[in-house]
N, C-alpha and C positions, 0 to 999 in steps of 0.2 A: 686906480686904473688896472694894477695887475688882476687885482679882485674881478674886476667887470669882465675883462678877458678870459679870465678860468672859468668865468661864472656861462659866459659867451660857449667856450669851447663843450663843459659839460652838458648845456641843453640844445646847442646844434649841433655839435661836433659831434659826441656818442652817441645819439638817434642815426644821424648820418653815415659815422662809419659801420654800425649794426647792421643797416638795409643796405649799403654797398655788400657789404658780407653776403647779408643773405642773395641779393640778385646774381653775384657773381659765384656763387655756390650753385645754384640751378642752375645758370647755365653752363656751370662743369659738370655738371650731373647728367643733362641733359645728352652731350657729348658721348657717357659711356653707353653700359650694355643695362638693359631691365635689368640682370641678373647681381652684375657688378653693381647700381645704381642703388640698389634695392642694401647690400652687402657696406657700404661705402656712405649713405644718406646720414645713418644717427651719428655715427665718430664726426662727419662735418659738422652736424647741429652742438655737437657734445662739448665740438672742440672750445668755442670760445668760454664757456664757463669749465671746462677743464684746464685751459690758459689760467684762468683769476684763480681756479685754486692752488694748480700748483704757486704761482706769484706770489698770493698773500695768505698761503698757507702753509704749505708745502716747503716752500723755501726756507720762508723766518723762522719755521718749527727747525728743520734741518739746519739753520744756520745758527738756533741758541742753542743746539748742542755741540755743535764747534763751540761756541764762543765761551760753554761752563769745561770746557776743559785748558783755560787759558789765564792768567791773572786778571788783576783789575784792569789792569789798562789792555787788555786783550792782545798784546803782544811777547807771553812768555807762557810757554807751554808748563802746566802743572799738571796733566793729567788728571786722577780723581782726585786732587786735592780738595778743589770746592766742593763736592761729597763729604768726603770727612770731616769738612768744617761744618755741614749741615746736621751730620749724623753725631758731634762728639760736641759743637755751640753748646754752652746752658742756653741763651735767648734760642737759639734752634730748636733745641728740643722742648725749650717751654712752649713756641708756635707751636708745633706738632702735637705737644698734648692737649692743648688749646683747639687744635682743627678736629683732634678726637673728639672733648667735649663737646662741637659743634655739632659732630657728626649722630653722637648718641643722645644727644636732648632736643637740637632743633629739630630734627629729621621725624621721628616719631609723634612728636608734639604735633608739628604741622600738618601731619599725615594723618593725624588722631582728630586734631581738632577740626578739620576739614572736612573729616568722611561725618563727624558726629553732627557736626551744625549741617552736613547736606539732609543729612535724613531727617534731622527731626525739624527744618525749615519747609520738607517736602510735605508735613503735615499740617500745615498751620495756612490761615488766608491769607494773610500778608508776608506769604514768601517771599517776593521782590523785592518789597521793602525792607523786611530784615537779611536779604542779602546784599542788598543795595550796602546796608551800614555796612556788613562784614569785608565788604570789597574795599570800601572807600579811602584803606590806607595804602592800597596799592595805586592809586592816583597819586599816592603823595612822594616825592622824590626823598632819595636817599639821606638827602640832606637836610628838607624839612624835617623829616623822622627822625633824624638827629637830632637838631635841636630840640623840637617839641618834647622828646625824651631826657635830652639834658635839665629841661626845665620841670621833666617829671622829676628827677632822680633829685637837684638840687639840696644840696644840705647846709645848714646853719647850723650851730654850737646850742648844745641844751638849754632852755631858759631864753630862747630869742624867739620871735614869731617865724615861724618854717616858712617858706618860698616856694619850697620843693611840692611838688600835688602828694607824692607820697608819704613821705614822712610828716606833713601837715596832716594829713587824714589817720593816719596813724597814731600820733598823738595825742588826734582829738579823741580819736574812739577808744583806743585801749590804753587803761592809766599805768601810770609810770612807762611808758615806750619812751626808748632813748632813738634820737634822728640819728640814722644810717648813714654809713660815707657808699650809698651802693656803688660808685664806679671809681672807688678806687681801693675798695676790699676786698681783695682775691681770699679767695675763687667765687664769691659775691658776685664779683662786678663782672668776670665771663656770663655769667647768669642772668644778670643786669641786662646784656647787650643781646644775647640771645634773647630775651623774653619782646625783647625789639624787633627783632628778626621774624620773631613768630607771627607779634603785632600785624606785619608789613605780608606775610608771605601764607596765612591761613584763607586769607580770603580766595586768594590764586586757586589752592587747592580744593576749597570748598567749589566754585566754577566748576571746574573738571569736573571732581566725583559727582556734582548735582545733576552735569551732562550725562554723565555715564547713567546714575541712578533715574532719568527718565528714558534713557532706552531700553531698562526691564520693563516686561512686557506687564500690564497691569494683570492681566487675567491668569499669570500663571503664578501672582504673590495670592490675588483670591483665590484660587483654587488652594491653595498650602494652607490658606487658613479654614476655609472650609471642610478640608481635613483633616482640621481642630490644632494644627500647629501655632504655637503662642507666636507672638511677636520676636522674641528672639529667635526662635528656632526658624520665624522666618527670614532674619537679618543673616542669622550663622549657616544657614544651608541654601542658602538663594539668592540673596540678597549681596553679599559679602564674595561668594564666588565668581556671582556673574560680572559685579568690578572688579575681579583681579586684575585686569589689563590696565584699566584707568588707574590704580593703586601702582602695579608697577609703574605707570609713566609717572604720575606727581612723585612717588618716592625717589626714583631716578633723577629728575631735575633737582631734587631738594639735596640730595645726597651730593649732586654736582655742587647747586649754590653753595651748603655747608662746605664744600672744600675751596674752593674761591673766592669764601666774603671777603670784601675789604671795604667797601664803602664805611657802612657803620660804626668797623673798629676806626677804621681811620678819623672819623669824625668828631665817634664821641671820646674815646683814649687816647689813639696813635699810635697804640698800642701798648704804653707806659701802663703801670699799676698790675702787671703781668697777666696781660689781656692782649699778647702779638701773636698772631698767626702767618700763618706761611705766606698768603697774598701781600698782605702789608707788610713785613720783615721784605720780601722783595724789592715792595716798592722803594725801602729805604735804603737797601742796597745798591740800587740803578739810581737812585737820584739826589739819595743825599752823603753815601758816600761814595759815592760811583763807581765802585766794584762791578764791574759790568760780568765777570768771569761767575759770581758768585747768586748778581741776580739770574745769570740765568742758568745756573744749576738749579734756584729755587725753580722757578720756573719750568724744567725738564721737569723735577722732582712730583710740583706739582701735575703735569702733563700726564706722567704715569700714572699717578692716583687715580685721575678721573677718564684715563681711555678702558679698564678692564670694566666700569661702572659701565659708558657705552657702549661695550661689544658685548657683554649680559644681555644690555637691553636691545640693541640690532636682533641676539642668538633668539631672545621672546617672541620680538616681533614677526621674525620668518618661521618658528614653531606655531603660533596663532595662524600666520597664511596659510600653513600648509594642512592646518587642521582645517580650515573653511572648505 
C-alpha cells in the first residue's frame, strides 16, 4: 500500500507541484517591471533544479566531509586521523596503487583501441555490423561481465580438463602451458580484471570517436591525399587533430571510470588476492565494518581525485567556445 502511495504521489504529485510552480511564477512575474521581470525570470526557472542540487549534492558532498573528520560511529572528533589511516593503511595504499594501475593501462588502452577500430571500421562495408559486435558488451550489465569472465578466467589443477575458456585454449595450442590462477596472482589478476574493463568500455569509445570521425569533412581528407600525403600523414595531421575534443571527452570519462571502478572488483575478487581499490575499500568500510568516519575520508579522497580531472575538462570546453 505504502508503495502504491509513493508510487501515486511521484506520477501526480511531482507533475502537479512542477506546473503550480510554474503558473505561480508568471503570475509573480507578471506583477513586476519588464526591466526587473526580464532580470528576475532565469534565477526563478533555475531555482528548482538549483534546490535538487544543492539537496542531493551539495549537501551530502559537504556533510561527508564533516563526517571523515570524526570516528566510526561519527561521534568523536579525530580530525585528520582518517587521512593518515588512508595515507600510512598497507590495504590503503595497495588500493591507491591499484587505481594507478587502472588509471595507466585501462585509460590508454580504451582510448587506443577505440580511436583504432573507429577508423579502420570507417573503411570497410559492414561498418554497423562490426560495430554493432564491438558495442555489444556495453549492453551487458556489470554483473553478467563478471561472471561470463569468471568463467573465462576459471582454473583447474594441471593434468585435469580446463573449464576455464582461457587456460583451455592455451593448453590446447601451445605445449607444455601450465593453467594460470589469473585472479588470484597479483599483479596478474589487476590485469586480469582490467582487461574486463576494457572488454565492457572500448565499444563506448569506439561510438564517440566514430561520431567525431564523420564530422571531418570528406573533401578536406581527399584534398591531403591528392597532395600526395600517405595515409598516416593523413591520420597524424588531420585526422587525429580535428578529434582532439572527442579524444579529450572519452579520455576524461575513462580517466573518471578508472578512478571509481567498483562494480567488477567487487564481483570478481572483492578485492582479496590484492586487487582492492579505493571505491571498494569504501564500500567495505561503510558496510561491513561501519566505520562511517573513514568511509567517508575514502570518499572525499576519492572526490578530489576526480574534480581537478573535471575542471581540465570544463577549462577545454570554454577554450573550444571561445575559439568558435
Amino acid at each position: 500500500m505504502q508503495r502504491l502511495l509513493l508510487a501515486i504521489v511521484v506520477l501526480v504529485g511531482v507533475p502537479a507541484v512542477l506546473g503550480g510552480y510554474i503558473v505561480l511564477t508568471e503570475r509573480l512575474l507578471g506583477l513586476a517591471s519588464d526591466k526587473a521581470r526580464d532580470r528576475i525570470r532565469p534565477w526563478l526557472w533555475l531555482g528548482p533544479a538549483a534546490a535538487l542540487l544543492v539537496v542531493f549534492l551539495v549537501y551530502p558532498a559537504l556533510r561527508t566531509m564533516v563526517l571523515s573528520l570524526f570516528d566510526a560511529t561519527s561521534t568523536t572528533f579525530v580530525g585528520l586521523g582518517n587521512y593518515v589511516y588512508i595515507f600510512t593503511d598497507k590495504i590503503m595504499l595497495m588500493a591507491l596503487r591499484n587505481n594507478v594501475i587502472w588509471l595507466v593501462f585501462f585509460t590508454p588502452v580504451t582510448v587506443g583501441l577505440g580511436l583504432l577500430i573507429a577508423v579502420l571500421a570507417d573503411r570497410v562495408r559492414y561498418e554497423a555490423a562490426f560495430k554493432a559486435l564491438i558495442f555489444l558488451p556495453m549492453a551487458i550489465s556489470a554483473v553478467a561481465a563478471g561472471v561470463i569472465w569468471r568463467f573465462m578466467y576459471a582454473y583447474r589443477p594441471p593434468g585435469t580438463a580446463q573449464t576455464g575458456t582461457l587456460n583451455a585454449l592455451f593448453t590446447a595450442i601451445i605445449p607444455g602451458f601450465q593453467p594460470q590462477t589469473w585472479l588470484t596472482n597479483p599483479p596478474l589478476n589487476n590485469l586480469a580484471i582490467i582487461v574486463i574493463a576494457v572488454w565492457i568500455w572500448t565499444g563506448f569509445n569506439m561510438v564517440l570517436l566514430s561520431a567525431g570521425l564523420k564530422g571531418i569533412p570528406k573533401d578536406l581528407l581527399e584534398a591531403a591525399r591528392v597532395d600526395g600525403a600517405n595515409e598516416w600523414q593523413v591520420f597524424r595531421h588531420i585526422t587525429l587533430p580535428m578529434l582532439s575534443s572527442t579524444i579529450g571527452v572519452v579520455t576524461t570519462s575513462m580517466l573518471i571510470f578508472a578512478l571509481k571502478s567498483f562494480d567488477l572488483v567487487y564481483l570478481v575478487t572483492n578485492g582479496n588476492f590484492d586487487t582492492e581499490i579505493i571505491a571498494n575499500r569504501m564500500y567495505k568500510e561503510m558496510f561491513n565494518f561501519h566505520s562511517y568516519g573513514r568511509a567517508s575520508a575514502i570518499a572525499v579522497v576519492l572526490l578530489v581525485a576526480i574534480v581537478p580531472i573535471m575542471v581540465l575538462n570544463i577549462r577545454r570546453f570554454r577554450q573550444q567556445e571561445e575559439m568558435r
